[in-house]
C-alpha positions in Angstrom: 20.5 6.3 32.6 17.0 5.1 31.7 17.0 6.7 29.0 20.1 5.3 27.7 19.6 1.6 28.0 15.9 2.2 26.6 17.2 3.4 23.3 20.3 0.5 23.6 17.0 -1.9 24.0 15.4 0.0 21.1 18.0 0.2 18.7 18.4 -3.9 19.3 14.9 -4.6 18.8 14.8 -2.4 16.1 17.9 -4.1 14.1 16.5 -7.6 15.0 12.9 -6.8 13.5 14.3 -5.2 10.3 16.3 -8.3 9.8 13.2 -10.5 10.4 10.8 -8.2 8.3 13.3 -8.0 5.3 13.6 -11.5 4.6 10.2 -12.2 5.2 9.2 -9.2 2.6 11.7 -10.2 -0.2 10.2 -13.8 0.4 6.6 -13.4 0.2 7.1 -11.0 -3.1 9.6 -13.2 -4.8 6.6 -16.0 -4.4 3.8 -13.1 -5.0 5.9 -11.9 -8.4 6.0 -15.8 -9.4 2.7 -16.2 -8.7 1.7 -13.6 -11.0 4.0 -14.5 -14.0 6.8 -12.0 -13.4 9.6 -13.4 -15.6 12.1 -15.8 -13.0 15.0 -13.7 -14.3 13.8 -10.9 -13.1 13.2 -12.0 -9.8 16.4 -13.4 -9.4 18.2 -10.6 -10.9 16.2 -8.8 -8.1 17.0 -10.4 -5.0 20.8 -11.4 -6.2 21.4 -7.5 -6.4 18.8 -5.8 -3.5 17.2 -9.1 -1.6 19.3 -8.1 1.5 20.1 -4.9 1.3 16.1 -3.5 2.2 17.6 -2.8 5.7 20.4 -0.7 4.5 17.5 1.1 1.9 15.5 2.0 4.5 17.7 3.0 6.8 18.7 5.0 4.0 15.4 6.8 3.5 14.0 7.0 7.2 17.8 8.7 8.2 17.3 11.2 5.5 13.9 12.7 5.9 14.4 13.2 9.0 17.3 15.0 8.3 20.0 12.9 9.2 22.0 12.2 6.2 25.3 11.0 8.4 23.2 7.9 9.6 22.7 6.5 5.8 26.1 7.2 4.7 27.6 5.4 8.2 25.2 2.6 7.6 25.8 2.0 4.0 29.6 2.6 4.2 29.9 0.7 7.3 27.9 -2.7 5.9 30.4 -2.2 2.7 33.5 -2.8 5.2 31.7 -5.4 7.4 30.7 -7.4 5.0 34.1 -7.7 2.7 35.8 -7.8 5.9 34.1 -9.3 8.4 31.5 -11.0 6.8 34.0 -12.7 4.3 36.2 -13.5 7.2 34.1 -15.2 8.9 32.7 -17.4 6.4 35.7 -19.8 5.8 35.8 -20.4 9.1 32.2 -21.3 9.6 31.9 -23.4 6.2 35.8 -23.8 5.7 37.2 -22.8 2.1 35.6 -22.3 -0.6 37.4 -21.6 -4.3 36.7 -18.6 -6.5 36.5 -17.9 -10.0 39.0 -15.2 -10.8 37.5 -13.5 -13.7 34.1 -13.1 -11.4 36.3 -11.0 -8.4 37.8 -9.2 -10.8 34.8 -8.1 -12.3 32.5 -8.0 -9.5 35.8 -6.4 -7.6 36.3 -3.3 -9.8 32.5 -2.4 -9.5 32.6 -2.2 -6.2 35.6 -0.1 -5.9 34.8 1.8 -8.6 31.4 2.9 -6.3 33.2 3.5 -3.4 35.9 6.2 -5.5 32.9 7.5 -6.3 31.2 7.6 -3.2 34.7 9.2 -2.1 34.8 11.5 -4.1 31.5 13.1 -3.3 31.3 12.8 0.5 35.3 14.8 0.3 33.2 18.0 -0.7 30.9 17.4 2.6 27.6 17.0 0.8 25.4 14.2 -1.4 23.8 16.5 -4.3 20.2 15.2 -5.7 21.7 15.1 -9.0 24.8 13.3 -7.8 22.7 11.4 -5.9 20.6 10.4 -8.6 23.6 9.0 -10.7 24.5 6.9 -7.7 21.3 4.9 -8.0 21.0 5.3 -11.6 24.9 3.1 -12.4 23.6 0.6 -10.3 21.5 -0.5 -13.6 25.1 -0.8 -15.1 26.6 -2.8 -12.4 23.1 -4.7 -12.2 24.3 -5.7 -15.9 28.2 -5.7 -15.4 26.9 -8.8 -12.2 24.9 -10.5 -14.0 26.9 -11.2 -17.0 29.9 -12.1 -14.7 27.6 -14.5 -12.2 24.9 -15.1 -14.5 26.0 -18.8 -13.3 24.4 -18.4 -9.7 21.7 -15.8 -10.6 20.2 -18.7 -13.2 20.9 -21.3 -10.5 18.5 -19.2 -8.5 15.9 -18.4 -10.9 15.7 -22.3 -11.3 14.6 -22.5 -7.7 12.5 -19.9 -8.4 10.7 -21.8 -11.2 9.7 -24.0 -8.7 8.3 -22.0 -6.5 4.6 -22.9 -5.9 2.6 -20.2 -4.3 0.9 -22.6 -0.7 -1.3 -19.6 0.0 -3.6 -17.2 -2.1 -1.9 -14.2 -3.6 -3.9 -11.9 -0.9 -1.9 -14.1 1.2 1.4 -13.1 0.3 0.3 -9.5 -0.4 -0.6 -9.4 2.7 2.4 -10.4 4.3 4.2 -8.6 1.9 2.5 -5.1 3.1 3.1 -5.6 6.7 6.8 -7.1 6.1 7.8 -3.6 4.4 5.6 -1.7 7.1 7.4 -3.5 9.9 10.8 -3.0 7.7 9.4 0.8 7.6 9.5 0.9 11.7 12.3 -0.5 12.5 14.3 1.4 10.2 12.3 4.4 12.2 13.4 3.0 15.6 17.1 2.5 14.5 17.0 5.9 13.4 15.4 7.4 16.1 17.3 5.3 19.1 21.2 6.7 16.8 20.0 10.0 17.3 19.1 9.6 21.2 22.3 7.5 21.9 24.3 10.6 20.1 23.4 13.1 22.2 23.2 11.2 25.4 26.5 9.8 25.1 28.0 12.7 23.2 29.1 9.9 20.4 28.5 11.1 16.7 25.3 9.3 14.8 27.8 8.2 12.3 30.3 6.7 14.5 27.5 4.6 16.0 25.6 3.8 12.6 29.0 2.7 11.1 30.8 0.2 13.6 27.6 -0.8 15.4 24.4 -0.1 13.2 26.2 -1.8 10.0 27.1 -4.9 11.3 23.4 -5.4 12.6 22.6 -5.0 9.3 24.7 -7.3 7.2 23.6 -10.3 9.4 21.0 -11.2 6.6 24.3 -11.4 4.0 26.3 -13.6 6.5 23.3 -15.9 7.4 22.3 -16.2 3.4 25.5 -16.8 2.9 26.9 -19.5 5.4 23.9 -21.1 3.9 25.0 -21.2 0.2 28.3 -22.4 1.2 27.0 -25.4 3.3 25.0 -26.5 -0.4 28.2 -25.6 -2.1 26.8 -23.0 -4.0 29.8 -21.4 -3.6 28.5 -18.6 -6.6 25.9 -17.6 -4.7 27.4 -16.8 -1.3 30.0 -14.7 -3.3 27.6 -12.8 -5.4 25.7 -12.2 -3.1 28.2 -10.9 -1.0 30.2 -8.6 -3.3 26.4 -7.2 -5.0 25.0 -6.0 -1.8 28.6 -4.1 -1.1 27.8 -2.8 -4.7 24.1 -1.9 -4.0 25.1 -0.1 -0.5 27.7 1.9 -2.4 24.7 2.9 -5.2 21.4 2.4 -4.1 21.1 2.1 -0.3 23.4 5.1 0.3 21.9 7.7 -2.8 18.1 6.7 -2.7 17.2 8.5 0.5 19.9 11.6 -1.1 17.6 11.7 -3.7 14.5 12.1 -2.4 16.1 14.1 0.5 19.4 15.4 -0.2 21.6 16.1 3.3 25.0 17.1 4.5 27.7 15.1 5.7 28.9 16.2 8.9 31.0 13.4 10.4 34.6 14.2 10.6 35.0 10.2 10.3 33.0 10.2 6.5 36.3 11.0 4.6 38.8 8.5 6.6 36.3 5.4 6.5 35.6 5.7 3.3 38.8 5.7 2.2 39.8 2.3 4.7 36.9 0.8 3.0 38.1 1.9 -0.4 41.5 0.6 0.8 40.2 -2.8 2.9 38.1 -3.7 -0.7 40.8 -3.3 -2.5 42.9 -5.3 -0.4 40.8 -7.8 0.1 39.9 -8.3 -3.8 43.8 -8.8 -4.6 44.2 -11.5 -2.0 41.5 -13.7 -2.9 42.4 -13.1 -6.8 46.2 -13.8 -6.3 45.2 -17.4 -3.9 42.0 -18.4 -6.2 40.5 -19.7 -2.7 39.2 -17.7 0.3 40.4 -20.3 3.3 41.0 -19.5 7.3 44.0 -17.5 6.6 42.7 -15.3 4.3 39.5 -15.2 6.9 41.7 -14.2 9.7 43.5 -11.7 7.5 40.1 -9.8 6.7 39.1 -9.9 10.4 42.0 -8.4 11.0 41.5 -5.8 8.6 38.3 -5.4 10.1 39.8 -4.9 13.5 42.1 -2.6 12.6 40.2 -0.3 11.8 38.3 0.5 15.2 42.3 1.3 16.1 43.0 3.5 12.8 39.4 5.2 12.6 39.2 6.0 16.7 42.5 7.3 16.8 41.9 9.6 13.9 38.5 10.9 15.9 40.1 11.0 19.1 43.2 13.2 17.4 40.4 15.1 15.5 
């Protein structure tokens, strides 16, 4: 029993410190990279497409070299549901509605289930090859381009803040920080690891289960904070960038980056059927907010719901499994 509520306690800590530690490295080497004359676009391309996803990329990593490849496809599939579900739920009811442009869903939209087809496609045969792998990463370079040409709006918005940026410390400073940010990033994606893998066998629950319904949405508070934030300065751009590019960088990046340098298995008897809700929830989700033009509290409840609904649909297919 101890040793069940001290891995609970450590997988907490360990998803609270990586959401700390992330934002604190993406912000002291936005300021570092401006401080040394790294172009704004750049930058803001940068942390439009990855700034919060590093928790997801670690994971991603960590999970794989130590041989548990069912941890960063759970994570990374798991954050792509919460956060067009959930996430995207939530906000109108924090913030209230907020209008879309069309042509951006769309766009944005048929990236992101164009990864997760993908994705689908590769975890059906019950293992992540380095080569497919490394095509995962490599078309995130082509939706890098496909997002910013359709939100180059917001990503210019926030390269304008970045102009502005004035470095208060000395770049040692913010290198500094910078190191230990990604080292305490590093650890925490450790302990999350480490604390799946203890709760799995102690409670006889698969690592994927618990890095998909519990370890995701740990990990996509950095999206829903960022983006109740850009919705409250009606930067309403921003909030859905961001939202719909980090779903795009877990499908591509965070999921094949630790598959490359460690290629794994999939395991999980779950892999198949979640990926396919999420392919199905996205899908969903991106025709609704198209056909309204708005994403208000109904539209919110109706993603919850779709969020719900798949703890029934998923458990029920493990439980009959």
């Amino acid at each position: 029993m101890l040793t069940i509520i001290l891995a609970i306690l450590g997988l907490i800590f360990g998803i609270s410190l990586i959401i700390f530690s992330s934002l604190e490295a993406v912000k002291h080497s936005a300021i570092l990279a401006a401080a040394l004359g790294i172009s704004p676009l750049v930058i803001g391309v940068t942390l439009v497409s990855i700034g919060t996803d590093i928790s997801e990329i670690f994971n991603s990593i960590i999970s794989c070299s130590l041989g548990h490849g069912d941890i960063d496809v759970g994570d990374s599939v798991g954050s792509d549901l919460t956060q067009l579900t959930l996430v995207f739920g939530l906000l109108p009811l924090i913030t209230g509605a907020f209008w879309v442009h069309r042509k951006d869903i769309v766009i944005l939209g048929a990236c992101e289930v164009l990864s997760l087809i993908v994705i689908f496609s590769i975890v059906e045969k019950g293992y992540i090859t380095r080569l497919n792998a490394i095509m995962m990463v490599g078309s995130l370079g082509i939706y890098i381009w496909l997002i910013y040409n359709a939100n180059k709006e917001s990503i210019l918005e926030r390269v304008g803040m970045i102009e502005k940026i004035e470095a208060p410390k000395s770049k040692k400073f913010h290198l500094l920080i910078a190191i230990i940010a990604f080292g305490a990033v590093t650890l925490a994606a450790f302990m999350i690891v480490e604390s799946i893998i203890v709760l799995s066998s102690l409670l006889n629950i698969h690592e994927y289960i618990i890095s998909f319904f519990i370890v995701a949405v740990g990990t996509s508070l950095p999206e829903l904070a960022v983006d109740i934030n850009a919705l409250r300065l009606k930067h309403h751009e921003i909030a859905i960038g961001d939202i719909i590019g980090s779903c795009i960088v877990d499908s591509t990046l965070s999921i094949g980056i630790g598959q490359v340098l460690f290629p794994q298995d999939i395991t999980a008897a779950l892999a198949v059927p979640t990926v396919l809700y999420t392919l199905i929830a996205s899908f969903i989700v991106f025709i609704t907010i198209v056909a309204r033009g708005k994403v208000d509290k109904k539209a919110g409840i109706f993603f919850i719901s779709i969020y719900a609904m798949s703890y029934f649909f998923l458990f029920t297919f493990w439980l009959g499994f």
